[in-house]
C-alpha positions in Angstrom: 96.9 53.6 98.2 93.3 55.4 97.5 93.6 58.3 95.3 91.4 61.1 96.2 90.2 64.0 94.3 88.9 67.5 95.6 85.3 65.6 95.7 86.0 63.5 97.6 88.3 65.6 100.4 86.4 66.9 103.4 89.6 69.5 104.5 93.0 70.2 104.7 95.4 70.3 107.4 97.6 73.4 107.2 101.0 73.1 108.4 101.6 76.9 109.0 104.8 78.8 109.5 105.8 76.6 112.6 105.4 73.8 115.1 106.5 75.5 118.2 103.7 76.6 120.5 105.9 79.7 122.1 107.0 81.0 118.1 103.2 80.9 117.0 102.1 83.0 120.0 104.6 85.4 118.8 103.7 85.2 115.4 99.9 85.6 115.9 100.8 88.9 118.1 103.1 90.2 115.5 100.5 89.7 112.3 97.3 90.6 113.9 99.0 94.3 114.3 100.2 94.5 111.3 96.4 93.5 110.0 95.0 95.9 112.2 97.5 98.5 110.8 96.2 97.3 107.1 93.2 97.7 108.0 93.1 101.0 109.4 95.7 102.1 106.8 93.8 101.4 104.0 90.3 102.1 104.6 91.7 105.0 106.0 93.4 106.0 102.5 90.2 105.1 100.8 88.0 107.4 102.9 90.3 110.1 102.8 90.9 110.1 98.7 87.0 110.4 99.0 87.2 113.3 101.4 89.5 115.0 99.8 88.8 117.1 96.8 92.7 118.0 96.2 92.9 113.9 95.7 90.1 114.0 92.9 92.8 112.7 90.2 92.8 109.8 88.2 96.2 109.0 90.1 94.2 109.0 93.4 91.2 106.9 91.9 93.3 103.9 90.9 94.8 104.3 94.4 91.8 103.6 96.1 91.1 100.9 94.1 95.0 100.0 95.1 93.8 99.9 98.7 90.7 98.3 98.2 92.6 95.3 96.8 95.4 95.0 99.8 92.2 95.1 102.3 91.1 92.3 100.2 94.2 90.7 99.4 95.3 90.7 103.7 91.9 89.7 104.3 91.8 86.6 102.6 94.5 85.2 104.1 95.3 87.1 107.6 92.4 86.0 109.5 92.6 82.0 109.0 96.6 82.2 109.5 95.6 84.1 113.0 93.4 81.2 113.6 94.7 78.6 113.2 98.3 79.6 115.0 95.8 79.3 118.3 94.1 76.5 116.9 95.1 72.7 118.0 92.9 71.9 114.6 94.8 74.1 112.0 92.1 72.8 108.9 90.6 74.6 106.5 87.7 72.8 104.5 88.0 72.0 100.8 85.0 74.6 99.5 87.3 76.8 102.0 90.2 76.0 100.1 89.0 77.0 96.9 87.9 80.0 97.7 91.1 81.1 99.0 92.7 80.1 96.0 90.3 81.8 93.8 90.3 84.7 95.5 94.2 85.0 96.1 94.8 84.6 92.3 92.2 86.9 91.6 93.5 89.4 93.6 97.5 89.4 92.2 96.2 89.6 88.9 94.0 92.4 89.7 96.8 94.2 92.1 99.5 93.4 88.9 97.4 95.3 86.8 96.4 97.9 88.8 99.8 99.1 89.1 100.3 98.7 85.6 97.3 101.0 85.1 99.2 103.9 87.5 102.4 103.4 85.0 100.1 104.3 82.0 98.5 107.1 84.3 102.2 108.6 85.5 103.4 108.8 81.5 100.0 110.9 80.4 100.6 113.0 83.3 104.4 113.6 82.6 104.4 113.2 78.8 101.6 114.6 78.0 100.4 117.3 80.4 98.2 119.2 78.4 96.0 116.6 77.3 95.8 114.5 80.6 92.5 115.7 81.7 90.9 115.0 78.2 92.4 112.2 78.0 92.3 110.3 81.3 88.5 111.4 81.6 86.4 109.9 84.5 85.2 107.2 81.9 88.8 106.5 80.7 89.5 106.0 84.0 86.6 103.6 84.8 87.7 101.4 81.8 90.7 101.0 82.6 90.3 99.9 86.1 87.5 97.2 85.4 89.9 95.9 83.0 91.9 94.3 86.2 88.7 93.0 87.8 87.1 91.4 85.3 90.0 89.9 83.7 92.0 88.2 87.1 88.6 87.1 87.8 88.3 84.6 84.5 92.1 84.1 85.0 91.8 83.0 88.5 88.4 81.0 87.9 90.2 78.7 85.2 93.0 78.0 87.7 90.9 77.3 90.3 89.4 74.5 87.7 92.1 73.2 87.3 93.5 73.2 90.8 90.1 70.8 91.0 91.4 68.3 88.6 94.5 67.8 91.2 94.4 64.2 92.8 95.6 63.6 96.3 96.0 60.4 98.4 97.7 59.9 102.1 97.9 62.9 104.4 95.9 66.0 103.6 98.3 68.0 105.0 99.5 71.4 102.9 102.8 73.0 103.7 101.6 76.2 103.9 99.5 78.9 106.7 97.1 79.7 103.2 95.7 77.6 100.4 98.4 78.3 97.6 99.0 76.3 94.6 102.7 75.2 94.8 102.3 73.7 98.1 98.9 71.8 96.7 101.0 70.7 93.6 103.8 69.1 95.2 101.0 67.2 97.6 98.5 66.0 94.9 99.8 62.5 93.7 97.7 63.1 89.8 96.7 65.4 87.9 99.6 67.8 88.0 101.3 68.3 84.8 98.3 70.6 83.4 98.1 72.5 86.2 102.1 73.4 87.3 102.7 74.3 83.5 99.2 76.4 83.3 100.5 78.3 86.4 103.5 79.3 85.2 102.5 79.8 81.7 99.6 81.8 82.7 101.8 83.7 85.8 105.1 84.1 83.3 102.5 85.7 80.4 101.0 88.2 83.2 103.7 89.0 84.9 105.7 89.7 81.9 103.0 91.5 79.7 101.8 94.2 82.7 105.8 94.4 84.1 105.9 95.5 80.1 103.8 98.2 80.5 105.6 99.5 83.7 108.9 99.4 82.0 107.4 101.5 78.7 105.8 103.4 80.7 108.7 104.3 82.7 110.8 104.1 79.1 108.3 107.4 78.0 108.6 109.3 81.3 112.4 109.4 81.6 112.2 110.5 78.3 109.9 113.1 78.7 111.8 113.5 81.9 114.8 114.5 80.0 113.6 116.8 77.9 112.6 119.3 80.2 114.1 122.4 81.2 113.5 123.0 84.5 115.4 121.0 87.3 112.4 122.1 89.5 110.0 120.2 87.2 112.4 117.3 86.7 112.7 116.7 90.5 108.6 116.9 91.0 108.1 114.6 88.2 110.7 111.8 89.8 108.6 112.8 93.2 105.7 111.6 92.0 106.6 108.5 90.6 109.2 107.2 93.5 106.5 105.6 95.4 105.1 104.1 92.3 108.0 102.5 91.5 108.8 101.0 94.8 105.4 99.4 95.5 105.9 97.8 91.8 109.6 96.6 92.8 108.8 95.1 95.9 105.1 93.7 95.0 107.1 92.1 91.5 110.3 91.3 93.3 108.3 88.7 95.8 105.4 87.0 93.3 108.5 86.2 90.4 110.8 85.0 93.2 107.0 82.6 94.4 105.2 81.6 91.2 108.0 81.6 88.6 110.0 78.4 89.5 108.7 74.3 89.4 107.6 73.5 92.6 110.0 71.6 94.4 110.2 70.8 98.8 113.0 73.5 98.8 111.2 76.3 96.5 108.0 75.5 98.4 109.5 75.9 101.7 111.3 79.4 101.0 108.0 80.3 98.9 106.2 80.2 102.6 108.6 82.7 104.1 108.1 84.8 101.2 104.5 84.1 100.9 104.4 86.0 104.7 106.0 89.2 103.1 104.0 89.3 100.4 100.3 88.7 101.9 100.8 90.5 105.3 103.2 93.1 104.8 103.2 94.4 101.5 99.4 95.7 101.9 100.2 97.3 104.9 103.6 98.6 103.3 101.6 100.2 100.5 99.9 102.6 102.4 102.9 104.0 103.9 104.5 104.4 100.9 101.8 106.0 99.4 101.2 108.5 102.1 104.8 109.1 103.5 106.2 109.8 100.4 103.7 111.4 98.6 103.2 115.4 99.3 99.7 115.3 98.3 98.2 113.3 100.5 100.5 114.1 103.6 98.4 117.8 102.9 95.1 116.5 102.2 95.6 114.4 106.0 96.6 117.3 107.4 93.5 119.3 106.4 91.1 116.3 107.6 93.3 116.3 110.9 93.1 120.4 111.5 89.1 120.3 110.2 88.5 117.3 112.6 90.4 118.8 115.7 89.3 122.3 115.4 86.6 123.3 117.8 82.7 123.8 116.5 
């Protein structure tokens, strides 16, 4: 049987989430509202943090950078799932598939370390109070977020190299609605072992090393938590980081449960179902989380909303 490498493929066939014709109507009426609501969400939150000088905090910077990211990170995959779920083609081409994989890795690591960034940024605020405008200065904060950028870039660039060296023969067709790189792993024939122990090395050492920041972080604040006096002050400070926390469970929860085991038909096939929660609905989630829970920004809407009804 020929072998073929990523040189000499033309496209892909993407399997999707299903065969039926009646389930992927429903499916591609169900995502494209929840993209729209990303969408809107979102760019919404980012526009508002600008608009808003009661959000000019470094805890409001990194979470326009947050959005930024999930607009991104839905982006990248939404649009050729809708596709190809009304498509009778479901392909994607092989410079196509790349880029998706680049930009997909790119974009975890960057999201992981964002929200390991807002750990380090709820402990100054909690621990150290006094100090937190010195010390998280606009500069600060400007390092700190390139940091993410510039480093799931290289990250994801090497993978992508390596996902090149993969070697495929016989049908072209990925188990998956997105370019990801257990489903391409169990399909390439050579050329494997360097990339399905680079992926877990390199996704066990991220994970683990910015989930370790979250955790100390979180290991300072309770502490500092504790040592206050006033129950009032105690019940802000667990306020304002309850909707950290959740976006970090759920966002951890489903890339560990995805990218931490060998790829294998079964792990592959629940990885798709869990891939769906994690590049659709967790972007949109964030938002809501963000702005439902937080006091902040549920006031700084309200102002936009009064300013933008009242009469001129």
């Amino acid at each position: 049987m020929e072998m073929l490498n990523f040189t000499d493929v033309t496209e892909f066939i993407l399997l999707g989430l299903t065969s039926q014709k009646e389930l992927q109507i429903l499916f591609f009426i169900i995502f494209l509202v929840v993209y729209f609501v990303t969408l809107v969400g979102n760019i919404g939150m980012i526009m508002l943090i600008k608009a808003s000088p009661q959000l000019n905090s470094p805890l409001y910077f990194f979470l326009s950078h947050l959005s930024f990211i999930d607009v991104l990170f839905s982006s990248n995959v939404t649009p050729k799932m809708l596709e190809n779920l009304l498509s009778k083609t479901k392909t994607i081409s092989y410079v196509g598939c790349l880029v998706q994989c680049f930009l997909f890795i790119a974009l975890v690591h960057v999201e992981i370390f964002i929200l390991a960034v807002m750990a380090f940024d709820r402990y100054m605020a909690i621990g150290n109070p006094l100090l937190y405008n010195s010390k998280m200065s606009r500069i600060v904060c400007i390092r700190l977020i390139s940091f993410p950028y510039v480093y799931g870039s290289l990250t994801s660039l090497a993978a992508t190299l390596w996902t090149y060296g993969l070697y495929f023969c016989g049908k072209l067709e990925i188990n998956h609605f997105y370019c990801a790189d257990p489903p391409l792993i169990k399909m390439a024939c050579a050329g494997t072992f360097v990339k399905e122990y680079t992926m877990l090395i390199l996704a066990g050492i991220n994970f683990t090393y910015s989930l370790i920041v979250v955790i100390l972080s979180y290991v300072f604040i309770l502490i500092a938590i504790l040592r206050m006096h006033s129950a009032e002050g105690r019940r802000k400070a667990f306020s304002t980081c309850g909707s950290h926390l959740t976006a970090v469970s759920i966002f951890y929860g489903t890339l560990i449960f995805m990218y931490l085991r060998r790829p294998t038909k079964e792990s592959v096939e629940q990885g798709k179902m869990v891939a769906v929660f994690y590049t659709t609905v967790i972007p949109m989630l964030n938002t809501m989380i963000y702005s439902l829970r937080n006091k902040d920004v549920k006031e700084a809407m309200d102002k936009v909303i009064s300013r933008a009804c009242l009469p001129k």
